[in-house]
N, C-alpha and C positions, 0 to 999 in steps of 0.2 A: 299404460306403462307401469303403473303404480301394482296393478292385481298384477302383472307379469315379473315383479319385480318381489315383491310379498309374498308369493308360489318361491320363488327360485329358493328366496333364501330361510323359507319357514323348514326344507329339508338338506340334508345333507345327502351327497353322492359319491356312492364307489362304484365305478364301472371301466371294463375293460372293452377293449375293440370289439372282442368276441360276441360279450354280452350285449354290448348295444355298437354293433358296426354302424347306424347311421351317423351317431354323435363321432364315433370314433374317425370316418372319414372327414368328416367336417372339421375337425380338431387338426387332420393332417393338411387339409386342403389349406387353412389357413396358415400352416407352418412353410408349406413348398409356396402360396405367393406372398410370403413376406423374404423367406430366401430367394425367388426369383428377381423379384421385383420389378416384373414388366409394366409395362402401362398398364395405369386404371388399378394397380395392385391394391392400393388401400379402399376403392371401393368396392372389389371381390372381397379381402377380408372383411367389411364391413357387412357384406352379403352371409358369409358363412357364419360370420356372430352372430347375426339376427335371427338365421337360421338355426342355430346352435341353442341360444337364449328361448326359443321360440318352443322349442322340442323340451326341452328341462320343466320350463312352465307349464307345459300338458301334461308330464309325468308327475307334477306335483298335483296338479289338481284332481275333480274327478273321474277321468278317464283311467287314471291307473298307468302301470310300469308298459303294460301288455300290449296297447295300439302304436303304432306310428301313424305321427298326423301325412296329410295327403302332400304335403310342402314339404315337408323332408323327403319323402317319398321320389316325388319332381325332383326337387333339389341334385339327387342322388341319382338319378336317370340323366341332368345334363351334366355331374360330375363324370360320368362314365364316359360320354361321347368326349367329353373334354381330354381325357385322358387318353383315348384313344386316338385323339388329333394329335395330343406330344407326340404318341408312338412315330403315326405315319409321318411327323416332322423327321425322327430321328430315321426310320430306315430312309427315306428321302434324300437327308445328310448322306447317310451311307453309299446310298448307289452316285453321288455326285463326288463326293471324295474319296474314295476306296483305295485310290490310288494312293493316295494321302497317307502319311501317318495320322489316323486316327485315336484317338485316345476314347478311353467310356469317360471322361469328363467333360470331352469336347461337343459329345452328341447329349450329355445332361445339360450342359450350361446352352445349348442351341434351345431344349426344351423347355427353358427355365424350370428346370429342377433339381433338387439334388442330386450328388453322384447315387447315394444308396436309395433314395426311394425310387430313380429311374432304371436301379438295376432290376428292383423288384418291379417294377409298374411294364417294365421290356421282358423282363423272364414269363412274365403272366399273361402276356400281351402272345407273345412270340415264339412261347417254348423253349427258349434260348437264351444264353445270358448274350449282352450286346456283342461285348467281341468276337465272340464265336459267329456270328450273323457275320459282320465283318468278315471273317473269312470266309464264309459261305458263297460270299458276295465275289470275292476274289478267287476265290476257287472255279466258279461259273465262269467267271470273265477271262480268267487263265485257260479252258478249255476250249473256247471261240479263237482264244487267239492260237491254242499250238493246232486245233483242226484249221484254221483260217490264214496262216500266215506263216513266215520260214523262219519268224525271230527264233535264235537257241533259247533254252530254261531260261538260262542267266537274264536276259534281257525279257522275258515275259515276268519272271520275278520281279522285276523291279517294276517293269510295268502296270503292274497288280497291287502295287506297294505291300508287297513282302519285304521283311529289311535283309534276310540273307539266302540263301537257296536252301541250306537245313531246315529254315523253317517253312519255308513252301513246300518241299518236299513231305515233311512230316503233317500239314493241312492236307495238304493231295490225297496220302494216304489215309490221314484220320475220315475224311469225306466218302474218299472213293473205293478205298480199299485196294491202290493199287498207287505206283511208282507214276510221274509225269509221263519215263520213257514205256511204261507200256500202255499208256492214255494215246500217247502218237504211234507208235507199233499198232493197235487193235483199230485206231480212230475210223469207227463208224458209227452210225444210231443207236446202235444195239448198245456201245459203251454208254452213250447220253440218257438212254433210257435208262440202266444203268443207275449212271448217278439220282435221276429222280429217284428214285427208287430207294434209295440209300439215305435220301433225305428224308423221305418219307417214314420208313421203317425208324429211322434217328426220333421224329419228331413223335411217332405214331408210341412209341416204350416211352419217353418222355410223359407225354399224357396218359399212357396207362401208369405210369408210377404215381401220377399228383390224382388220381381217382384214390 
């Protein structure tokens, strides 16, 4: 502890995410479980400082700037799976609550995360920012029910947890490309495949713009 400790503070550091994203994620990991504060939080953070401490030490000594040790490496491989666990928590939330007024703070604080790092950790994850999902979610479920059932809009709106029919309608549209009434008018496969489709192309420009 004493050579780990003699290395840290024999240099000084300036670095950015960019520059060194393993420190950088390890610096946020510890920031989202001290704001979450789930169980066991202070021995995760205890985990990412050692890990944190550990990497600074190797770049002091003589390996140099340019390796990363194998432990950060790990480290950094079950931060990702982790991360990817909040995600499938929070669409999870979503297909159980949809109906719901859901808020994007409601589906960060289920993940124990902040609102802004779950926006970005769900846009990265998903292509989408979370609300939008949200309606995606409800837009699918709106279409089962006017092919499946004789409820009018008004009553599938709300069923959907839309708060009013302008703005189901303008979701419909923004999705589908088309009004509720010609969703039931056309209502066969051809519409359904249809919306695949549309999600697809949506998600498919998405990913071509963040290349």
């Amino acid at each position: 502890m004493e050579e780990t400790t003699r290395r840290i503070n024999q240099n000084s550091y300036f670095l950015t995410h960019s520059a060194n994203p393993v420190l950088g994620d390890l610096v946020q990991g510890m920031i989202q479980e001290m704001w979450g504060k789930q169980e066991f939080y202070q021995e995760s953070v205890k985990g990412y400082l050692r890990a944190f401490l550990m990497i600074l030490a190797r770049m002091a000594g003589k390996e140099g700037t340019a390796l990363l040790p194998k432990e950060a490496e790990r480290f950094q491989t079950v931060q990702i799976k982790e991360e990817g666990r909040k995600v499938d928590e929070a669409v999870r939330y979503v297909k159980e609550h949809y109906r719901e007024q859901i808020r994007t703070e409601d589906m960060a604080r289920v993940c124990g995360l902040s609102e802004s790092h779950f926006c970005r950790l769900f846009a990265k994850s998903v292509q989408c920012s979370p609300m939008e999902y949200v309606n995606k979610v409800r837009i699918r479920a709106a279409c089962e029910l006017i092919e499946n059932t004789g409820s009018s809009f008004e009553e599938i709106a709300v069923q959907t947890g839309f708060i009013s029919m302008s703005t189901f309608g303008r979701n419909f549209q923004k999705f589908l490309g088309m009004s509720p009434q010609c969703w039931k008018k056309e209502g066969s496969v051809q519409i359904q495949n249809l919306y695949e489709r549309a999600v697809h192309e949506k998600e498919k420009n998405k990913n071509a713009q963040n290349i």
